[in-house]
Backbone as JSON, one array per atom type, in Angstrom:
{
  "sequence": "XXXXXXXXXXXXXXXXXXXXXXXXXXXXXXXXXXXXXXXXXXXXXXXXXXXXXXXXXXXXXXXXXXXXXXXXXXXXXXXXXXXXXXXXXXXXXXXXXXXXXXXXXXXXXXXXXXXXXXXXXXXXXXXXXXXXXXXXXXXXXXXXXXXXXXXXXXXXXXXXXXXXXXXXXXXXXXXXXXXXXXXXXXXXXXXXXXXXXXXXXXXXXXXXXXXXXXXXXXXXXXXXXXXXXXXXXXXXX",
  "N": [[26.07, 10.29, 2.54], [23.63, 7.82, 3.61], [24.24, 4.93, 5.63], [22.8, 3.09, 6.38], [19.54, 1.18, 5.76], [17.9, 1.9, 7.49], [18.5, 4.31, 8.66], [18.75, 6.11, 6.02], [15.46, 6.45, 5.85], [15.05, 7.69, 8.67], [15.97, 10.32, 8.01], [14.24, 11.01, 5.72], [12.42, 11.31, 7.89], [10.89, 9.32, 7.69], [9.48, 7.62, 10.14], [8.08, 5.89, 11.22], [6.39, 2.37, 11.45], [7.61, -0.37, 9.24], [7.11, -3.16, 6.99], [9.52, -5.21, 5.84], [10.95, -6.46, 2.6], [12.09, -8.88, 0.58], [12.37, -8.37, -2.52], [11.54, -10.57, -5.5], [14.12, -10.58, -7.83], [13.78, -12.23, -10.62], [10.69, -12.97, -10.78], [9.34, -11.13, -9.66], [7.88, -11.44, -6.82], [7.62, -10.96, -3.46], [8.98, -11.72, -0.76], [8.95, -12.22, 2.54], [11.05, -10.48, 5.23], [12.2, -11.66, 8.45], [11.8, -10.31, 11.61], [14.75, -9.44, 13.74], [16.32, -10.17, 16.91], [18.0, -8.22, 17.54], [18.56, -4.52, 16.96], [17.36, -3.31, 14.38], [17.6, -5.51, 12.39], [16.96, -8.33, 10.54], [16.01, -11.49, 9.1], [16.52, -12.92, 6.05], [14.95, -14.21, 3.67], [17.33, -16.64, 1.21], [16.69, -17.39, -1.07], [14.06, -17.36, -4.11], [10.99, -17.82, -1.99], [8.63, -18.18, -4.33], [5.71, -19.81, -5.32], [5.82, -21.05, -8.67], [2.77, -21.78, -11.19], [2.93, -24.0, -13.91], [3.22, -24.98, -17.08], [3.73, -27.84, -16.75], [3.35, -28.44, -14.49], [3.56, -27.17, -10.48], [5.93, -25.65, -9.66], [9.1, -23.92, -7.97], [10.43, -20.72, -7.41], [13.32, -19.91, -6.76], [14.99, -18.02, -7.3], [18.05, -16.14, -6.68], [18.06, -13.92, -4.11], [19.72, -12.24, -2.23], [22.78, -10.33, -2.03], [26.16, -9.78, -1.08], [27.58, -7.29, 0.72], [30.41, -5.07, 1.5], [31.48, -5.65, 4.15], [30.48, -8.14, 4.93], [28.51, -8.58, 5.29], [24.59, -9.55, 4.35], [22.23, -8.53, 2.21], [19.08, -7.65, 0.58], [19.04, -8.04, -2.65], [16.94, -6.43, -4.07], [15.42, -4.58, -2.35], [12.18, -3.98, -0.49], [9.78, -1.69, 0.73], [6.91, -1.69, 2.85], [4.51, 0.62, 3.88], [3.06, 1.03, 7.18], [-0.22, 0.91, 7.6], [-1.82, 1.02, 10.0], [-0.14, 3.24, 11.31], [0.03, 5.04, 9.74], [-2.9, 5.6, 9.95], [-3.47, 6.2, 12.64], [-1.98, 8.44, 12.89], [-2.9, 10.48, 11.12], [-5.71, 10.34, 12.02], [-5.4, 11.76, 14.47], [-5.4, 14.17, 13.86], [-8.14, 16.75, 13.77], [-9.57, 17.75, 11.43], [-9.75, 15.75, 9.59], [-10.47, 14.22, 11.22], [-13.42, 14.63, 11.34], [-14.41, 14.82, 8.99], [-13.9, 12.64, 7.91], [-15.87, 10.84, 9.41], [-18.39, 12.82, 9.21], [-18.94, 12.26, 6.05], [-19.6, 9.16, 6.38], [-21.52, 9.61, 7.68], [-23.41, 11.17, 6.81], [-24.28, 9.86, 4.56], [-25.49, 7.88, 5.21], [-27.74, 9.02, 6.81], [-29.2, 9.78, 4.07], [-29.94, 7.21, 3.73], [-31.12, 5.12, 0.81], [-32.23, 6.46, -1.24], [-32.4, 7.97, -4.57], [-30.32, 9.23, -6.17], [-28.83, 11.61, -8.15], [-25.82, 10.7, -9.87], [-24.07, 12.58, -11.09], [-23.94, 14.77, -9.71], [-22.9, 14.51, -7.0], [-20.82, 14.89, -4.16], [-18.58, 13.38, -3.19], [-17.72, 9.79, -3.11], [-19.0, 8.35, -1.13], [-21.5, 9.86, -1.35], [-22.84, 8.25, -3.86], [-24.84, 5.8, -4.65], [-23.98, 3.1, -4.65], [-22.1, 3.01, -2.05], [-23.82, 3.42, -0.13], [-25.6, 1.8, -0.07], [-23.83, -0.53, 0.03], [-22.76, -3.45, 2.18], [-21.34, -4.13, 5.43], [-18.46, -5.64, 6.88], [-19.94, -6.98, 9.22], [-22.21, -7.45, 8.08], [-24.43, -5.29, 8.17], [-25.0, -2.13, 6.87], [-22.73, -0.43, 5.26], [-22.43, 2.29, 6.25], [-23.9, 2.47, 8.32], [-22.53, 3.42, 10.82], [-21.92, 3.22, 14.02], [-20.67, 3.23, 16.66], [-18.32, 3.4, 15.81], [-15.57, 4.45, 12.99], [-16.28, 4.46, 9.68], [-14.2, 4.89, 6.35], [-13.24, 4.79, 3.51], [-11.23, 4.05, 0.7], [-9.22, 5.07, -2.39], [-6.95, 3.29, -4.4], [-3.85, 4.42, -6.04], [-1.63, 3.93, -8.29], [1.33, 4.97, -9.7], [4.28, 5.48, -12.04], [7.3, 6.45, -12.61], [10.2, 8.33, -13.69], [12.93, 8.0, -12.31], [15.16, 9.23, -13.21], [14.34, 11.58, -13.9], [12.43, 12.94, -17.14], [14.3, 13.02, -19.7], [14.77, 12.24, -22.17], [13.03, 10.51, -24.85], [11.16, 7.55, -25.15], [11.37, 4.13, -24.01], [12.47, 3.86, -20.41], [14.43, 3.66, -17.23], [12.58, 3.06, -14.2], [10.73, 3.73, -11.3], [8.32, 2.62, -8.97], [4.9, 3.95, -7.3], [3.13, 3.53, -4.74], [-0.01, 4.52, -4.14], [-2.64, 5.83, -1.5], [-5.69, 7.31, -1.17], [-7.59, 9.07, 1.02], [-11.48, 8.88, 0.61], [-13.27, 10.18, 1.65], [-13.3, 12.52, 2.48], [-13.15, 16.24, 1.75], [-12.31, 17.65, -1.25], [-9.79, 19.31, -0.89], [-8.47, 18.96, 1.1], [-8.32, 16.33, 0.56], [-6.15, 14.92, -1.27], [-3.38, 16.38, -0.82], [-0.13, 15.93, 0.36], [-0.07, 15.47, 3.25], [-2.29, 14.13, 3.71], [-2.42, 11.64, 1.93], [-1.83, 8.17, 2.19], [0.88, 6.51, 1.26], [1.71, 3.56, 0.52], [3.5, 2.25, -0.9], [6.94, 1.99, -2.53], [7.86, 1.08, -5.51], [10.34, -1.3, -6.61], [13.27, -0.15, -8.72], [14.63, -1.57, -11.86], [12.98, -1.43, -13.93], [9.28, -1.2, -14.86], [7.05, -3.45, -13.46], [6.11, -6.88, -15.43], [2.83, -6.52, -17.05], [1.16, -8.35, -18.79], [-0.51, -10.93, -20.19], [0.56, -12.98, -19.79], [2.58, -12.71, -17.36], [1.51, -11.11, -14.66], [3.4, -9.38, -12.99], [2.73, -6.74, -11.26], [0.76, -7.44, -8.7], [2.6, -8.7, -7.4], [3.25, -6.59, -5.86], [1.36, -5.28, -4.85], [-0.28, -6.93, -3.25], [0.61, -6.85, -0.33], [-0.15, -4.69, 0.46], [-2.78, -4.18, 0.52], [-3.49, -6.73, 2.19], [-2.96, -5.52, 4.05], [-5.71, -3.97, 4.09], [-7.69, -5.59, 4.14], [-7.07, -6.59, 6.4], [-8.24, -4.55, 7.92], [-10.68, -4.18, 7.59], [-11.77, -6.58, 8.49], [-10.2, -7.98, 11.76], [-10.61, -5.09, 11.75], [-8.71, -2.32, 12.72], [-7.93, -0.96, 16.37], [-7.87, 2.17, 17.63]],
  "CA": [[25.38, 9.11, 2.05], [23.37, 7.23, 4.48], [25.24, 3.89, 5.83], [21.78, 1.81, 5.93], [18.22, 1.64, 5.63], [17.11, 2.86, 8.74], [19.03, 6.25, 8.44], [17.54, 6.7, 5.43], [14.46, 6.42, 6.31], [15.03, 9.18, 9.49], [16.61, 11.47, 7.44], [13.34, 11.64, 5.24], [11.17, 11.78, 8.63], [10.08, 8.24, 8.18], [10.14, 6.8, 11.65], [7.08, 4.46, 11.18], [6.54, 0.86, 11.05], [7.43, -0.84, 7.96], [7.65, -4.54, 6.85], [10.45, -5.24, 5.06], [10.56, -7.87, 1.64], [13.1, -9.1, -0.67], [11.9, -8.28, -4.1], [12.61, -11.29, -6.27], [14.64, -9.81, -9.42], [13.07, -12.68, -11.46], [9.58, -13.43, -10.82], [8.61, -9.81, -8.56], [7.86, -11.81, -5.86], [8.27, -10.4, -2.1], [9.36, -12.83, 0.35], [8.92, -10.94, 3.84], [12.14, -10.48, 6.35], [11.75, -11.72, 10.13], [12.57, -9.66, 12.23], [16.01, -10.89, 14.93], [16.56, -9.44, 18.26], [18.88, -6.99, 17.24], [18.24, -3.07, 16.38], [17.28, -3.0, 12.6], [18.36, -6.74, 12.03], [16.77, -8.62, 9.98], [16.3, -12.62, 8.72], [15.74, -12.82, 4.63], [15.53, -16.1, 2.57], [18.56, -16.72, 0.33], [16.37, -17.51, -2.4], [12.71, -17.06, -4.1], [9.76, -18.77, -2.51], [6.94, -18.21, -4.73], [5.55, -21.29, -6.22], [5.0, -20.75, -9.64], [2.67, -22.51, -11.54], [3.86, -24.02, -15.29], [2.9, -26.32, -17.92], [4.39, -29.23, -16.34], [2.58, -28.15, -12.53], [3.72, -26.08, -9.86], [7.91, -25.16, -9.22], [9.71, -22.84, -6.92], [11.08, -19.99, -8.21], [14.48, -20.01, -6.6], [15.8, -16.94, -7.65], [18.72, -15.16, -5.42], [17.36, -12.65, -3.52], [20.92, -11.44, -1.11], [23.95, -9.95, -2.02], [27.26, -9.31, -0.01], [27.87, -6.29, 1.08], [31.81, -5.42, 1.93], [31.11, -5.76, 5.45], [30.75, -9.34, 5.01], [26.77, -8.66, 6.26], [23.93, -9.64, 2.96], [20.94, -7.4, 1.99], [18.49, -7.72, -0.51], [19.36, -7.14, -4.04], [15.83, -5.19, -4.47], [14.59, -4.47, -0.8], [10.65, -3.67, -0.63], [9.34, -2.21, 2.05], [5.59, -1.59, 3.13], [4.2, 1.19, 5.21], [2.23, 0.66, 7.96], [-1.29, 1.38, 7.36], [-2.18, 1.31, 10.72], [0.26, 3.97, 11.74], [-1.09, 5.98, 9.06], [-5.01, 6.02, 10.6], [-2.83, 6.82, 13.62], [-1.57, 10.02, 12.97], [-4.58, 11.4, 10.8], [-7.05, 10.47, 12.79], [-5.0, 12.73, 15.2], [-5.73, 15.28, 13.01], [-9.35, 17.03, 13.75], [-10.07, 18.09, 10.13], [-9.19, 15.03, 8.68], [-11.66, 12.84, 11.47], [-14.48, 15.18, 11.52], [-14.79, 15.0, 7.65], [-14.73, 10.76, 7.5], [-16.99, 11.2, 10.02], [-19.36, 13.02, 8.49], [-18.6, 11.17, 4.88], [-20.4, 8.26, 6.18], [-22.82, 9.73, 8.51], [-24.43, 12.07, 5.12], [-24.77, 8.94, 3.56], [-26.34, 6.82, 6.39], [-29.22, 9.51, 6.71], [-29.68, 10.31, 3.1], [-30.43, 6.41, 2.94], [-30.64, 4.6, -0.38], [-32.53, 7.22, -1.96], [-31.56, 7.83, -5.86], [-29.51, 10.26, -6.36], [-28.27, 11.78, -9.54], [-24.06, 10.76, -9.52], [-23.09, 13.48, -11.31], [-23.91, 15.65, -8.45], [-21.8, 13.71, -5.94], [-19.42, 15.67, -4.23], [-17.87, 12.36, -2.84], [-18.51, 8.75, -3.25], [-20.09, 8.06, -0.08], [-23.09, 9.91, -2.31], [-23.26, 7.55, -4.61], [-25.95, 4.69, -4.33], [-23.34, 1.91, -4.48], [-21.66, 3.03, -1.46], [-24.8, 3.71, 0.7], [-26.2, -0.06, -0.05], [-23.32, -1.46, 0.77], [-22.91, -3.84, 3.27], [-20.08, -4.26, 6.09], [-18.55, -7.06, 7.64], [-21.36, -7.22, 10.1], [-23.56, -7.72, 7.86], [-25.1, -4.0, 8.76], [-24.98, -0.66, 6.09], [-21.06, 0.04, 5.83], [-22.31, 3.51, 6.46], [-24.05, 2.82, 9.96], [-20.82, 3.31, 11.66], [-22.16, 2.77, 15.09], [-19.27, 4.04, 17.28], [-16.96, 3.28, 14.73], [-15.23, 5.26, 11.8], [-15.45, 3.74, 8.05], [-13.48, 4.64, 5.61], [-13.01, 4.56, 1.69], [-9.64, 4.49, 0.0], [-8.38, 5.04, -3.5], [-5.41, 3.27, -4.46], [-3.35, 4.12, -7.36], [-0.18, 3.19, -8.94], [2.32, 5.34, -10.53], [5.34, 4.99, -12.09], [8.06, 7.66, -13.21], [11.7, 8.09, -14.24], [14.32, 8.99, -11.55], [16.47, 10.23, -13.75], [14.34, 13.0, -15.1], [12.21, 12.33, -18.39], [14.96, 13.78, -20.46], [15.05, 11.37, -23.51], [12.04, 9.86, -25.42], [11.5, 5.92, -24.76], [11.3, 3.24, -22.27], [14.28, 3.7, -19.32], [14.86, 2.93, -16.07], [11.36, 3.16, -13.98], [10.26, 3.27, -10.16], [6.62, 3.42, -8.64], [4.95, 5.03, -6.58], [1.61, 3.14, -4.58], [-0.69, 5.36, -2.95], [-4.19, 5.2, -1.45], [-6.16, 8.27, -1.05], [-9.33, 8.65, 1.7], [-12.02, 9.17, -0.51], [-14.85, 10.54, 2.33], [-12.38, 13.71, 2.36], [-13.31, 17.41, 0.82], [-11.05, 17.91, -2.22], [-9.28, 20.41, -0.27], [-7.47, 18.02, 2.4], [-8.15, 14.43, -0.05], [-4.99, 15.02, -1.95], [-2.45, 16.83, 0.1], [0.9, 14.9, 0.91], [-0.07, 14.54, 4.86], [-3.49, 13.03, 3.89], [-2.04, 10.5, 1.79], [-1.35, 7.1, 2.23], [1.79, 6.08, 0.6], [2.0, 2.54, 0.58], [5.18, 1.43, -1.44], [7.47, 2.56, -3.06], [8.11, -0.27, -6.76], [11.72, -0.61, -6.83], [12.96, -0.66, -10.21], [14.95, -0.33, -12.9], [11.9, -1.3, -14.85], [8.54, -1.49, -14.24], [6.43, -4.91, -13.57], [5.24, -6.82, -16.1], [1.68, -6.62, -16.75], [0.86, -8.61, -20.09], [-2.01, -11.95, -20.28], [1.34, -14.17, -19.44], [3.02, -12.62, -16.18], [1.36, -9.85, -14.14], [3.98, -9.13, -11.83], [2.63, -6.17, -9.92], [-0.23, -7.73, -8.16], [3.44, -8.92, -6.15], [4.0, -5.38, -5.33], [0.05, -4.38, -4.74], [-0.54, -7.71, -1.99], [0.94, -6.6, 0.86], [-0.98, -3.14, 1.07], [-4.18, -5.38, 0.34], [-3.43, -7.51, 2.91], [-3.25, -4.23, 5.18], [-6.88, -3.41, 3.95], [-8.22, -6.88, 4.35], [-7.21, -6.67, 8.49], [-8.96, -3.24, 8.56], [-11.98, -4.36, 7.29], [-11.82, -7.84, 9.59], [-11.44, -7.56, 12.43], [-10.51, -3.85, 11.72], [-7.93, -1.47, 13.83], [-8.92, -0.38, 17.52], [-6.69, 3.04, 17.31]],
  "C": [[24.96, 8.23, 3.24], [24.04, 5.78, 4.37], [24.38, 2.95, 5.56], [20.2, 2.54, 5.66], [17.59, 2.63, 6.65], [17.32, 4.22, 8.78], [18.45, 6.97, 7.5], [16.33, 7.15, 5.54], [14.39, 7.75, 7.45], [15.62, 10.14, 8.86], [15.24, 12.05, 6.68], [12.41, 11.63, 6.11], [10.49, 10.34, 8.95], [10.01, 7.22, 9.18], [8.84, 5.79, 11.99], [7.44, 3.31, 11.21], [6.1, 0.6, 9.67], [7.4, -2.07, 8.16], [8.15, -4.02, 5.45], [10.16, -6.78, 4.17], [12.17, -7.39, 0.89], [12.19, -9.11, -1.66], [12.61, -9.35, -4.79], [13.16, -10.28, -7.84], [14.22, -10.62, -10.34], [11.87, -12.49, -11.91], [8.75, -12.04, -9.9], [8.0, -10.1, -7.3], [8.29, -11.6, -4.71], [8.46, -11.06, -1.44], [9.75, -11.73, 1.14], [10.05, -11.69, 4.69], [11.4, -11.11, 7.47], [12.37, -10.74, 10.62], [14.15, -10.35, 13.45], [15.49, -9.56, 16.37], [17.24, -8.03, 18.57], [18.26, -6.11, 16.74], [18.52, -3.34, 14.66], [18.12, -4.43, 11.72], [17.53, -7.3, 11.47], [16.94, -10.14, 8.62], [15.81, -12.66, 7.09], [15.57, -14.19, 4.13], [16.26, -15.66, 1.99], [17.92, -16.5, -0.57], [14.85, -17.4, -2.49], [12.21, -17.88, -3.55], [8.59, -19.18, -2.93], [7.29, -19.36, -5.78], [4.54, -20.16, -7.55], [3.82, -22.1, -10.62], [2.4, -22.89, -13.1], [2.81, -25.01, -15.93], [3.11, -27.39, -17.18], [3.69, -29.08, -14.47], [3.56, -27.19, -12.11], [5.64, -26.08, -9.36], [8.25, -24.18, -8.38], [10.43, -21.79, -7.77], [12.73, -19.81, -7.82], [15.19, -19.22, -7.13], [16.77, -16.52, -6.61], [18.07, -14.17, -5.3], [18.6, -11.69, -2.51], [21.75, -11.17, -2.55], [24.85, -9.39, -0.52], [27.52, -8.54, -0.14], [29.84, -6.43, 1.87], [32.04, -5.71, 3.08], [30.3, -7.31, 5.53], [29.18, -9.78, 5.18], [25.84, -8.78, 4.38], [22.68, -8.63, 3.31], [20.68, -7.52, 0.42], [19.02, -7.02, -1.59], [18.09, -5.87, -4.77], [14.75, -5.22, -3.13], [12.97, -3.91, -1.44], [10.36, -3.27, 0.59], [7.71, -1.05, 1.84], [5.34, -0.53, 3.92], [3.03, 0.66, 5.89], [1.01, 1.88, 8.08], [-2.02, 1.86, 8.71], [-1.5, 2.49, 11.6], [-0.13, 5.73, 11.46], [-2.17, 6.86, 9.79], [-4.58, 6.65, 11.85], [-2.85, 8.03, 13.82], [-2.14, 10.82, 12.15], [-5.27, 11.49, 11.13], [-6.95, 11.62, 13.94], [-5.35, 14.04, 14.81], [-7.51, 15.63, 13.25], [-10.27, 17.11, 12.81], [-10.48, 16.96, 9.62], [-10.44, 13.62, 9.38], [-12.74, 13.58, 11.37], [-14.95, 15.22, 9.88], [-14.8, 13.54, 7.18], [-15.61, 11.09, 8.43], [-18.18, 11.34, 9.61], [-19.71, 12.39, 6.8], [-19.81, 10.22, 5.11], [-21.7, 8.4, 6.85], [-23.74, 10.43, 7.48], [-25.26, 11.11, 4.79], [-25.75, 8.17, 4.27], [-27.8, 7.8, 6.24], [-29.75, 9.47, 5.68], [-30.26, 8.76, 2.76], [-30.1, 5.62, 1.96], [-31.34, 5.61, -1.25], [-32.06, 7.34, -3.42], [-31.4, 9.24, -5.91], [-28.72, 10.25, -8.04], [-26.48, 11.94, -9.61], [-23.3, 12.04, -10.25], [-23.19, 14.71, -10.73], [-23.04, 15.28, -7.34], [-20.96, 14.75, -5.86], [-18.43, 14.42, -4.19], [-18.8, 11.13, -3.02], [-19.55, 7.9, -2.51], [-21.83, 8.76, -0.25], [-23.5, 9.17, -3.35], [-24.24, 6.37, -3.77], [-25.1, 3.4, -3.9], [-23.01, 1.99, -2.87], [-22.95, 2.67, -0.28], [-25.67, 2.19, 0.79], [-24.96, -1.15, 0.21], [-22.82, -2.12, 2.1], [-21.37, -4.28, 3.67], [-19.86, -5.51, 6.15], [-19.13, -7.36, 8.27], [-22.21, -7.66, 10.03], [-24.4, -6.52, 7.23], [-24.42, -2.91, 7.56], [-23.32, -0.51, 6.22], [-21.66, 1.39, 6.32], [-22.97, 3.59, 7.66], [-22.6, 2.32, 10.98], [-21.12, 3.07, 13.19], [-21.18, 4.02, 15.94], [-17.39, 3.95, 16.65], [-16.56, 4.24, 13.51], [-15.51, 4.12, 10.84], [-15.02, 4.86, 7.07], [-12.97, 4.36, 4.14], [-11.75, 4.79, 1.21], [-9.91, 4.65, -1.38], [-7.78, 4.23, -3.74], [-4.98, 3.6, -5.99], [-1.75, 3.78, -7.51], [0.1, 3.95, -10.24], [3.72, 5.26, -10.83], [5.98, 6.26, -12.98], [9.56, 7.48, -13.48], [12.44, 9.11, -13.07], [14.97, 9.92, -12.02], [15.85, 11.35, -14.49], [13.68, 12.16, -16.4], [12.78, 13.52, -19.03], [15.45, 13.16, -21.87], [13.29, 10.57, -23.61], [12.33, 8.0, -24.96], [11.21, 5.36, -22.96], [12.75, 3.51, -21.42], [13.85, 3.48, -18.54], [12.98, 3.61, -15.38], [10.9, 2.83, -12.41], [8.79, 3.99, -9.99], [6.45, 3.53, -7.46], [3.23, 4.26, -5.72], [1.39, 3.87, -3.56], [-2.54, 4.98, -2.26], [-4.71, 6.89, -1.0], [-7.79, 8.44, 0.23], [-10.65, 9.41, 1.27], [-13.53, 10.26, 0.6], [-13.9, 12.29, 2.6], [-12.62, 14.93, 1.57], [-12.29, 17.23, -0.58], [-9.76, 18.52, -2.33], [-8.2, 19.74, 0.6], [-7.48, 16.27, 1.51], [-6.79, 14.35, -0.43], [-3.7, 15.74, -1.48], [-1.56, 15.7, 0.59], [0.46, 14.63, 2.58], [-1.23, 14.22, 4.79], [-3.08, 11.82, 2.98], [-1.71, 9.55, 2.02], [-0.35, 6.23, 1.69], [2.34, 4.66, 1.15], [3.17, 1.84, 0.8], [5.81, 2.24, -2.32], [8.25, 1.38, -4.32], [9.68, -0.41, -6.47], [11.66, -0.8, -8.68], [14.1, -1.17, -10.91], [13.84, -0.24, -13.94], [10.69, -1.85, -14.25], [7.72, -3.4, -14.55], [5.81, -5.38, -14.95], [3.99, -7.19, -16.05], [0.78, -7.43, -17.82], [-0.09, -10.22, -19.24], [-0.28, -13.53, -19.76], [1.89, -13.96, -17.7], [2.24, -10.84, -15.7], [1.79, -9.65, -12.89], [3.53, -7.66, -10.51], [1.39, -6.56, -8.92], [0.85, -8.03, -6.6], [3.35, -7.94, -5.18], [2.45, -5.12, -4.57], [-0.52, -5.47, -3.08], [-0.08, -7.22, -0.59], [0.18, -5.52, 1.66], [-2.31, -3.88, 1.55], [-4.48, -5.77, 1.13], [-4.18, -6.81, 4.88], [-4.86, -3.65, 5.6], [-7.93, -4.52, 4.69], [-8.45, -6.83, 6.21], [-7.81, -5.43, 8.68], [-10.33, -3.38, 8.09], [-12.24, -5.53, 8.07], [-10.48, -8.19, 10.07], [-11.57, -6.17, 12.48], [-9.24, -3.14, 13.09], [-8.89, -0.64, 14.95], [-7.88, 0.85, 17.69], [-7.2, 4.45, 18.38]]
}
């Protein structure tokens, strides 16, 4: 049984950069760790601080977020942690297949124009019309890449039963956020080492999503956030 996180983590290979969150157990709210000085150390808040906002105006949520561990040391009652997107582009882009096919993705599209095209010919979306008219942060064609790569993701969000779906009904429930790179054959898009695996939900049940609280937008921000800096000012990799 691994002793902490980090071991975990090398045991399944994952030796990336993460950011780490306390999951609130109330409100699904992540409040992000600092890092300390120390190997795999780590500053949390005690308690929630997403402002919610109510009938009466805006409140703190103040949920606990630690527990004590017998070792006298605290750790989140529902840790969260993030992969690093940019480590990702890292070690695919390393990959020849994998850049020579975004590559070409957006360079197809750049020549072919805005032309109209019939979508249900598309192999990929970078043939569609939308893609090919849209515009970068620049300003400029996302698809005149210059000396630059772009880029299309996916993301989705699944959610499954640890324990095996071996009984009918709602039970216990963790998810699963991925992002997929969409300028990719069909052949290498979907394959575990072209994926992007975001997060991992914790659970025992999943977020709620109803017209009063839609808690996973908590869980979905952080990746977002990841996308947001790769589109401005973007990764130099």
């Amino acid at each position: 049984m691994p002793t902490s996180l980090s071991v975990a983590l090398k045991r399944f290979g994952a030796d990336g950069r993460f950011d780490l969150y306390a999951s609130c157990p109330s409100c699904c709210y992540n409040n992000k760790a600092t890092p300390l000085s120390g190997p795999d150390q780590y500053d949390y808040p005690e308690t929630c601080l997403n402002q919610i906002v109510g009938e009466t105006g805006v409140s703190i949520c103040g949920a606990k977020l630690l527990s004590r561990r017998r070792d006298g040391s605290q750790q989140p009652i529902k840790p969260y942690l993030v992969n690093s997107l940019a480590d990702y582009l890292t070690r695919c882009l390393a990959d020849e297949r994998y850049l020579q096919q975004s590559i070409a993705a957006s360079d197809h599209a750049f020549e072919a124009g805005s032309c109209c095209q019939d979508l249900s010919g598309a192999r990929n979306v970078f043939e569609a019309n939308f893609i090919k008219d849209f515009k970068g942060p620049d300003g400029k064609l996302f698809v005149d890449r210059g000396d630059k790569i772009r880029l299309a993701f996916s993301i989705h969000v699944d959610f499954f039963n640890p324990h095996r779906n071996t009984h009918a009904g709602a039970h216990q429930s963790i998810g699963i956020i991925s992002c997929a790179n969409l300028g990719l054959d069909s052949s290498l898009r979907n394959i575990p080492e072209s994926i992007f695996y975001g997060a991992i939900i914790p659970g025992p049940f999943e977020p709620k999503t109803n017209d009063e609280h839609y808690e996973l937008d908590h869980y979905v921000q952080p990746i977002i956030e990841q996308f947001v800096q790769a589109w401005r000012p973007g990764f130099q990799i």
